[in-house]
C-alpha positions, 0 to 999 in steps of 0.5 A, a space after each residue: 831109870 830102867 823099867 826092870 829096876 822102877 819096877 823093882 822100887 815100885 814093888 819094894 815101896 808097895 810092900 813097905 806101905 802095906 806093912 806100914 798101912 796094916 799096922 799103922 790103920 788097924 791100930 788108928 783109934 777114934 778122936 776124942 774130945 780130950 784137948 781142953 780148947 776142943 771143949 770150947 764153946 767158941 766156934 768158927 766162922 762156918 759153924 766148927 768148934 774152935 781148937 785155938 792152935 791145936 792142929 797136931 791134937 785130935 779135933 772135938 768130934 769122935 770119927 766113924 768110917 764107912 768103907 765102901 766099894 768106892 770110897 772110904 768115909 772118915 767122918 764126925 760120927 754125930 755130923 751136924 749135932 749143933 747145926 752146923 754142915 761140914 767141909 769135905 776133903 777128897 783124898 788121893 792115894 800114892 802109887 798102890 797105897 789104899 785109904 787105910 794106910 793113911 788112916 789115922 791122918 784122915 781120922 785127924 781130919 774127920 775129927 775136926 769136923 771134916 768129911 773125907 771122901 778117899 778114894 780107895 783106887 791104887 792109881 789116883 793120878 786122874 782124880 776121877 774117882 776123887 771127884 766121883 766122891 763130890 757127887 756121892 756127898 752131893 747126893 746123900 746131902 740131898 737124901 732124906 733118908 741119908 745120915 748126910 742129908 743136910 750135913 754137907 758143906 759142899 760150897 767149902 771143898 779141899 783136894 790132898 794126897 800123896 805121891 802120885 795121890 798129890 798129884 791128884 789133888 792138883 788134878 781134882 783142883 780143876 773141878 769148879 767144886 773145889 776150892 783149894 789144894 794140899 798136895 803132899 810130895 806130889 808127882 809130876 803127873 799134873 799141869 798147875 796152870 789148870 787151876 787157880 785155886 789156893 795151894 799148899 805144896 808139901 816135899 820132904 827134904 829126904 825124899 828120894 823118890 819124888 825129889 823137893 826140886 820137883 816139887 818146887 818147880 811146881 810151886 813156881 809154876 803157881 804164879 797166878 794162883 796163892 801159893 806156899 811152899 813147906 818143905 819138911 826137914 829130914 822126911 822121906 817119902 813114907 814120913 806122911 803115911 800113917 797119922 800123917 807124922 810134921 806133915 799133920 799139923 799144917 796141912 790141919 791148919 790150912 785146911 780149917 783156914 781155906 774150908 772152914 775160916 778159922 782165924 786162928 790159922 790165918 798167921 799160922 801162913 800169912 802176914 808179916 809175921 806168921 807163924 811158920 816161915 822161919 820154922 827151921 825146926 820144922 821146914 828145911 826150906 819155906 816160901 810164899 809166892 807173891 800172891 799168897 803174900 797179898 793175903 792179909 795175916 791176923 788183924 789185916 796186916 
């Protein structure tokens, strides 16, 4: 495509995004303990309130923001009441997007006991100011007089994005910190083979902008690592902004099943019979490399 009309589209997308990201983060609100499992008393293996299978619905814990210099933090607001350290996401933004345009999906998350570290660079792709949100954490767990000082589960760590923020994620990976990745709609600006971490990799079967079949090729250069593939019937390339809109509930899932071992979401990905493979009301198109289906589903099966 000429650099006169990648311009053009670039500059149109940037405009759409910030309409969309003042709208849609200005009016995100605060998780609340509305959902009848998030009162449970039963908890994760890492200490997290359980939610059974309620990844589409607010966590258990109401959700503060710290917008920094830097960073933006989306996190439980009374982190630790029950003793427990919560996982960490660090986020990647697409192409001149900021953390408030996806707010309400990192609202999502920070309600379900995660701390999510976005980075609030335009031009995520080298995931440097990504990982430099792992050293902030590091730091503050270790402070005493830090409000996340002894709060932090740094050994239980994702990577996600969008766009050229999902490429980013793939490119946190790298960083021996980082346990698995969720890269939505990725560009191509990122190289699989130097990870091998678990990965969930996320296109929208209308997305035009970075095609499915691009995103596929990366899922297939995934061999050596746990690889799934969703693809979201009828989203586009803006469908994931906001409160994350079909792309909210699995990425939920995944997250709490890699970071924080939640049972509940093991066959939601794995087995013979999970959940979501012949979703067709969900996924346009669904697949697992062979290593994601040596990973025992519910039961050991």
């Amino acid at each position: 495509m000429p650099g006169r009309t990648s311009r053009l589209l670039g500059g149109l997308l940037l405009g759409v995004l910030l309409t969309l990201g003042t709208t849609q983060g200005a009016t995100a609100e605060p998780a609340t303990t509305t959902t009848a499992t998030a009162t449970a008393a039963t908890v994760t293996a890492s200490g997290i309130p359980s939610v059974g299978t309620d990844w589409d619905r607010p966590g258990p814990y109401e959700v503060d923001v710290d917008i920094e210099a830097v960073h933006t933090f989306y996190h439980p607001r009374a982190m630790g009441a029950s003793g427990e350290r919560h996982p960490v996401v660090i986020w990647g933004n697409g192409t001149g997007a900021v953390p408030g345009i996806y707010s309400s999906l990192l609202r999502h998350w920070a309600s379900h006991g995660f701390i999510v570290a976005a980075a609030n660079t335009p031009t995520s792709n080298f995931a440097i100011s990504m990982r430099a949100g792992i050293d902030v954490l590091e730091r503050r767990n270790a402070d005493p007089g830090s409000p996340y000082f002894g709060r932090v589960d740094l050994a239980r760590i994702g990577s996600a994005g969008h766009s050229q923020g999902g490429a980013a994620a793939l490119n946190a990976a790298v960083d021996a910190r980082v346990d698995t990745a969720v890269p939505i709609q990725p560009g191509p600006l990122t190289d699989p083979d130097l990870t091998g971490v678990p990965v969930f990799y996320l296109a929208g079967e209308r997305n035009l902008t970075v095609w499915p079949a691009l995103v596929k090729a990366l899922y297939r250069d995934s061999d050596h690592l746990p690889a799934v593939y969703g693809e979201v019937r009828g989203a586009g390339h803006l469908s994931s902004i906001g409160d994350g809109g079909a792309f909210r509930a699995p990425t939920t899932a995944w997250l709490r099943f890699w970071l924080m071992a939640d049972e509940n979401a093991r066959g939601y990905f794995f087995g013979p019979d999970c959940v979501h493979c012949g979703d067709d009301e969900l996924w346009s198109g669904w697949d697992r490399n062979e290593r994601a289906r040596l990973i025992p589903g519910p039961g050991g099966a």
